[in-house]
Every structure is written in structure tokens, then in C-alpha cells.
N, C-alpha and C positions, 0 to 999 in steps of 0.2 A: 381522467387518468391520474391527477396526480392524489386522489383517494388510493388508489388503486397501488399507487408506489408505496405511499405510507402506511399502506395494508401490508404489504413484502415486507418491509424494514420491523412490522411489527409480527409481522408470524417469523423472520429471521432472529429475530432477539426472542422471541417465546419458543425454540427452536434451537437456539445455541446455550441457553441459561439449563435446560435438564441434560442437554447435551454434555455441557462443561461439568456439568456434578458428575455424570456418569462415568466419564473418560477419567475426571479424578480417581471414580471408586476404581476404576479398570487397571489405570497406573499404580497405584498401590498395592493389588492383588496380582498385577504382574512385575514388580518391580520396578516398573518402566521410569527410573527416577532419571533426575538430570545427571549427566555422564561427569566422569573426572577430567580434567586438560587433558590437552595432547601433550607430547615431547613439544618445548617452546611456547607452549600456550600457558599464559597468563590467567584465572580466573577467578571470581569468587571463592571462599570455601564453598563446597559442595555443599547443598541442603539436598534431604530427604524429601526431595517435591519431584512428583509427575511430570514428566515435558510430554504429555499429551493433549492438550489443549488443543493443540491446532485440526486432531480429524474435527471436533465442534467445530471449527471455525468451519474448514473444509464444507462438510454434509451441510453447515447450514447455508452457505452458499451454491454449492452444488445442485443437491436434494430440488428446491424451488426450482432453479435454472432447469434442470431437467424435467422436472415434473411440467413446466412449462413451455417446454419447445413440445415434449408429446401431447399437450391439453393444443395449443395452435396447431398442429398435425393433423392430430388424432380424431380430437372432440372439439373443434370452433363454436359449433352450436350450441355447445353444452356452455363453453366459455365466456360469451358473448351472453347468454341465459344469466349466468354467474354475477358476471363485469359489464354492463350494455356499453359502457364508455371505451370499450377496447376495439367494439365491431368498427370503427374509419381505420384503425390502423391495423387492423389483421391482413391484410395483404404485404404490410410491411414488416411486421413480425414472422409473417410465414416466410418469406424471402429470407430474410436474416435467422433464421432459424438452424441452417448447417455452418454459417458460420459460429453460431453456439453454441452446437455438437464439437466444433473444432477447439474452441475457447477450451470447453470442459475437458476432453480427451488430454489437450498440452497443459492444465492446470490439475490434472490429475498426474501426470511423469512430474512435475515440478513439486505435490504435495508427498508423491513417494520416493521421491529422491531426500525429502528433507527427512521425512521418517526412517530411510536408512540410514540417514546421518547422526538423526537423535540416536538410534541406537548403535551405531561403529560408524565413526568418523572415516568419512571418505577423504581420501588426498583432494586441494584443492583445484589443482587442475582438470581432474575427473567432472568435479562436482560445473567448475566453470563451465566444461566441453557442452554438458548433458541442457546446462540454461541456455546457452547459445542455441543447442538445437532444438529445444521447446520455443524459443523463442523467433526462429529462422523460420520452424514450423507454421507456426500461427501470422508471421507475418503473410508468407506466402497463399496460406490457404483460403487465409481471410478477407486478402489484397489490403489488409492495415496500413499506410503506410504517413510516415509524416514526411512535413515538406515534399506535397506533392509540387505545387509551383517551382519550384527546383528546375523538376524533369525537361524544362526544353532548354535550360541554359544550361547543363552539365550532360547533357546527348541521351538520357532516360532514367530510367529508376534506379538506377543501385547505388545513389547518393540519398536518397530518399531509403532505399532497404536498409542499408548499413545502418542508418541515424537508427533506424526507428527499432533491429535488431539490438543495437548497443544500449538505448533506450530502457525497454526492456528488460537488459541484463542489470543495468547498472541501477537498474531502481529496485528490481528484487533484489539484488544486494544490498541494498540500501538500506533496503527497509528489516533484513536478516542483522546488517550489524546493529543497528538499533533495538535489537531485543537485546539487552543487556542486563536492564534495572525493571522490577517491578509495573506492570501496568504501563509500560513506555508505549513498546510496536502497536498495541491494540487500540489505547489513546489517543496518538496520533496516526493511526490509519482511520481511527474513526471521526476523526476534527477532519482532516485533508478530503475524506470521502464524503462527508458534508458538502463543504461550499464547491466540489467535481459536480455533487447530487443538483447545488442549485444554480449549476449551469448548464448541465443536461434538462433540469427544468423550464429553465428559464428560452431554452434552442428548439424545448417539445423533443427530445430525442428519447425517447419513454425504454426501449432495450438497454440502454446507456443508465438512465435513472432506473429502473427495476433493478440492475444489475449491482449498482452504487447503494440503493435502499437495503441488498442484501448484506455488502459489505458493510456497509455500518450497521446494523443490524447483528448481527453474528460478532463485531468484536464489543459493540455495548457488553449483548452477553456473556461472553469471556470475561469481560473486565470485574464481573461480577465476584469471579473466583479468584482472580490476577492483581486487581487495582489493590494497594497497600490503604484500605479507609480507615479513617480517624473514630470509625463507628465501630469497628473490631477489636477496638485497645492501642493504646500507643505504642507496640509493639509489632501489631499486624506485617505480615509478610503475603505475600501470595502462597496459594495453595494448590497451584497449577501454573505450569508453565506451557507456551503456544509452542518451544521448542522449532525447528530449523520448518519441519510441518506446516506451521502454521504463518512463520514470517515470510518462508518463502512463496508461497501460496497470497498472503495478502500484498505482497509485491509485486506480485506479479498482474494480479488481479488489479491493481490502480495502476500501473504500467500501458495494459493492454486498454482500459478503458478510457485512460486519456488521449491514448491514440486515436480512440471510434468517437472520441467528442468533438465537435465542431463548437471552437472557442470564440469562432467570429459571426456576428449576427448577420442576418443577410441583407445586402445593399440596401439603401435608402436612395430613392430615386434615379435610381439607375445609376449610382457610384459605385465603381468598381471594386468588386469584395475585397483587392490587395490592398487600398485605404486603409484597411483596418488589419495587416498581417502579422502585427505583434502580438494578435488576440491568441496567437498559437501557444508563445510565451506561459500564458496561464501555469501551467504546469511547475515551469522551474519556478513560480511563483509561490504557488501552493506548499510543492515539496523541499522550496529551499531550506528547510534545517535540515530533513533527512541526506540533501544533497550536501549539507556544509557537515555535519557528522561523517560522514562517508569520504571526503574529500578530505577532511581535518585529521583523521586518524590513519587514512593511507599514507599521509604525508608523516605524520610522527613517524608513524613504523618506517619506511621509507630511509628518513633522515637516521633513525637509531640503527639499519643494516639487516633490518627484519624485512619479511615479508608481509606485504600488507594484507593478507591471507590467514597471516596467523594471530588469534585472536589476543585481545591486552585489556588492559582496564584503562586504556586510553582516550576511550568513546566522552562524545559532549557531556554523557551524564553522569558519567565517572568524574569528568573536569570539574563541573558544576559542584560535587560532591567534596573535591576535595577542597576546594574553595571558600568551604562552610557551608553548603548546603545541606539538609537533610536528605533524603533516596528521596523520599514522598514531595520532600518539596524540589528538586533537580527534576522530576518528572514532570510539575506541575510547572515548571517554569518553563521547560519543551514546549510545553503545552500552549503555554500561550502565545510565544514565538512562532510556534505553528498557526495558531488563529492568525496574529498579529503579520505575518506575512502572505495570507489565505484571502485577506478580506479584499483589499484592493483590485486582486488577480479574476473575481467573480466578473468587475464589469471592465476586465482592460480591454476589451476587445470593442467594447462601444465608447469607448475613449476616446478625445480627441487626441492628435498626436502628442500635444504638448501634456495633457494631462497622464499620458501611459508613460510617459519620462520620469513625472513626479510621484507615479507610484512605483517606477520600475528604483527607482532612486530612494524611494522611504524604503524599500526591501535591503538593497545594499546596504544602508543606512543601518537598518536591524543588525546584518550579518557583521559589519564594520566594530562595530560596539561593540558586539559580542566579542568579536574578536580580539578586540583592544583591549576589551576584559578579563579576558582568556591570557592576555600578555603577561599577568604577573606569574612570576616563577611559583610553581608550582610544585607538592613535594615528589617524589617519583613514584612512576604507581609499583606495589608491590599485591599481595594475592591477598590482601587482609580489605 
């Protein structure tokens, strides 16, 4: 099986790369360039680039997942012909199979909610309501739900729904404000969907990693058109952007799959699986800069009388930037903040207690720094 993953992630990336050229050419001969501010919004100068990126992300995540629920439906025997190593878990891919009709359906309102936003800004509220209930949706349909152990000391689920709906909103969000600078959202969806990949490997949860091998897969090849490389001239810009489309869509997508991941390994001689119930944590491990961006810049806006809705050049990679960093290299240093808090989060859940302390603590640590670093005053941001 896990040929069979890294077969996905490679027909997603030979699958998103003519995709992204194409959707360039398409953005161009429709004008479909990145939009001016709103009233209050803060942004870049405008460039003459496509924020169509993201149907490639979309289709090339989609396309497989679909083609894939009707090949287990449809044609098992063909599949099975195809993959031999799939025939022990086709029974559980057939199972799970309407639950990925359901995935795709609420990941399809979420990818054309952004594409009406790339092209006329919706009021935030609207846009808020419509994530809430993609994500309300899918919790329900799916039975997703985090912190199930919860349910008998707070009287049943809907401390568990709530989390796991909020969850979801606030990581597509998350991952929407971090499209900011060049190659950022794509970069780090595909670092963080990484070490998710090799934990759903590492647990055998193969729907979970086919699904992850897509998602990194699909933004490798975006990055193609997006990433600012040193190989294109020291000038290089991106010549595509994933636009609201495409971040909203891969947020949502690492969201929902964190929830279907089982982070804790199963008991060792009959010790009770809650021994190990910080393995859930993983998550805000992996994604703690997208969640320290998101929370760092609601707070600026916030503190200056704005809405944290309304967009600024206040984001970590803006900070970074005016700090003396280059674009190319404030991306590159996400980046590795990202690895650099990713790594530990793989085996916390086989941890001993004392050792998930000392890695939940080098994360902090990370975040602490930064932050400290972040302390010197800085100039204010304006539209340049």
C-alpha cells in the first residue's frame, strides 16, 4: 500500500503541474487577475497574475478521490487486477467510500465559495456562515469528530461537535490568511501534509494517506508556477496565484483529515489507549505557525480597532519581511518553522509522558523566540 500512496502523490503532482500552466493560460485570456483591496483593505500593489491556481489544486485532488470511490464501487476487480495490495482493505475503503462522496461534495461549496470571492469579494460574515456550514455538514455526515473521550463526562457530543466544527473553520482560515507572499500556502500545506502523510502511514490508515499523498502532490505542482526560484532570475515572482480557491480548499482539506487521523498508536499490552491521549495534540503541533500567524495578526488588527477580517500586510511573512528579510527568503524561513515544529509532533503520541512535555515545550520554545523576535518595533505596514 504504501507504493500505491506514493503512486497518488505522483500522478497528483503530474496532474496539477499542466493543470497550473493551463489555468495560467486561462486566467490571462480571461482576465481573471488578482483583485484591487477592498474599502479598508490593506494590500500589495496589484500585479497582473491569475489567481486561478487553485481549480489545479482542486481537480487534482478531487479528480483521483473520485475516480477512486467509483473504481472501489464500481470495478473492485479491475482494481484489485490493477493494485493486488489494495484487495485486505477493500472492504474498508468500500465502507468509507460515502463518507468521501460527502468530503468532496462540502470541499467542492468551500472551493466555489473562494472562486466567488476571487472574483467579487464577499462580506465577511457571509463567507464565515457558508464555512461553518460546510464544515457542520461534514462533521455530521461523516460522524468526524474530535475528542470523542470527552462524551461521557460533558453528557454527549456537542463538545466534541463544537471543537471539531471550529477546528475546521479556523484552520481553513488559517491556512486563507497565509496566502499572502509567494509560494507560502502551497509550501507549507505541503511540509505539514507530509509528516500528517507519515502518520497516517505509520497507523496503516491508507484513505487518510491517499488523501494526504494527493494533497501534497497537487501543491508540489502549483509551486511550480507560484514558488519565487533562484532558477528564474533574481527577480522571479510567481506567475499564478491559488487565490481564496485554492487556500480555502487546502484548509479545509488538512482540517478534515486531521480529524479522520488516529494520532495515538494502539495499546501495548493491554494499556489503556488514554496513556497516550496527547497523541491527539499532533495537529496543533504540525500547524503551529499557521495557527501563530492567524492568532498573531487577529490580535494586531484587533489591538489597532480593525477587523480581523479585514486583510493588512500584517501577516508573519509581511513581519519577517520588514525585519530585513527577502519575500523568498521570509517564505523559506516559514518553512522551516514549519518542519522545525512538524518533527516531533510524528511520534508524540508514542511518547512517553515526560518526553511529549519536552517536545510539546521545544514547540513553544520555537513560537516564544519568534515571538521575542517579532518584539522589536517595527516600521508600520503600508501598501508598498
Amino acid at each position: 500500500m504504501g507504493l500505491v500512496v506514493a503512486t497518488l502523490c505522483l500522478a497528483a503532482l503530474l496532474l496539477s503541474v499542466p493543470l497550473t500552466w493551463f489555468m495560467r493560460w486561462i486566467g490571462h485570456r480571461a482576465g481573471a487577475d488578482d483583485t484591487a483591496p477592498l474599502p479598508g483593505q490593506i494590500k500589495a500593489p496589484t500585479r497582473k497574475v491569475p489567481n486561478t491556481g487553485g481549480v489545479a489544486i482542486f481537480l487534482s485532488i478531487a479528480l483521483p478521490l473520485l475516480a477512486g470511490v467509483l473504481a472501489v464501487r464500481l470495478l473492485p476487480d479491475l482494481l484489485i487486477s490493477l493494485a493486488p495490495a489494495i484487495r485486505p482493505h477493500l472492504p474498508g475503503l468500500q465502507d468509507s467510500s460515502s463518507g468521501v462522496l460527502w468530503f468532496l461534495a462540502t470541499l467542492t461549496v468551500m472551493h466555489l465559495l473562494g472562486l466567488v470571492d476571487d472574483r467579487r469579494p464577499l462580506g465577511p460574515m457571509l463567507k464565515l456562515a457558508i464555512m461553518l456550514g460546510a464544515a457542520g455538514t461534514l462533521v455530521f455526515t461523516t460522524d468526524s469528530r474530535l475528542l470523542t473521550m470527552a462524551d461521557s463526562y460533558v453528557g454527549g457530543p456537542w463538545l466534541s461537535i463544537l471543537v471539531t466544527v471550529l477546528w475546521v473553520t479556523i484552520i481553513s482560515n488559517a491556512m486563507n490568511f497565509m496566502d499572502n507572499m509567494d509560494g507560502l500556502t502551497g509550501g507549507v500545506a505541503a511540509i505539514a501534509g507530509s509528516f500528517f502523510l507519515a502518520a497516517a502511514l505509520v497507523h496503516q490508515q491508507w484513505f487518510i494517506a491517499a488523501a494526504l499523498a494527493l494533497l501534497v502532490g497537487a501543491c508540489v505542482g502549483f509551486l511550480t508556477l507560484n514558488f519565487p526560484s533562484r532558477l528564474a532570475g533574481p527577480d522571479s515572482r510567481a506567475s499564478i496565484f491559488m487565490g481564496d480557491g485554492g487556500s480555502l480548499v487546502v484548509g479545509f482539506t488538512l482540517a478534515f483529515l486531521t480529524v479522520r487521523t488516529t494520532f495515538i498508536p494502539p495499546s501495548a499490552a493491554g494499556a489503556p489507549i488514554t496513556n497516550n491521549w496527547y497523541g491527539v495534540l499532533m495537529p496543533l503541533l504540525v500547524l503551529a505557525v499557521p495557527l501563530y500567524d492567524f492568532t498573531s495578526v487577529c490580535i494586531i488588527r484587533l489591538r489597532a480597532g480593525r477587523s480581523p477580517f479585514v486583510g493588512d500586510l500584517n501577516h508573519l511573512s509581511h513581519r519577517l519581511h520588514r525585519l530585513g528579510l527577502s519575500r523568498r527568503d521570509a517564505v523559506l524561513v516559514i518553512y522551516g518553522l514549519t518542519a522545525i515544529t512538524s518533527i516531533g509532533g510524528v511520534a508524540l503520541g508514542s511518547l512517553e509522558p515526560w518526553q511529549a512535555v519536552m517536545v510539546g515545550g521545544q514547540t513553544l520554545l520555537v513560537l516564544l523566540i519568534l515571538a521575542l523576535f517579532e518584539a522589536r518595533r517595527l516600521p508600520p505596514a503600508t501598501g508598498g
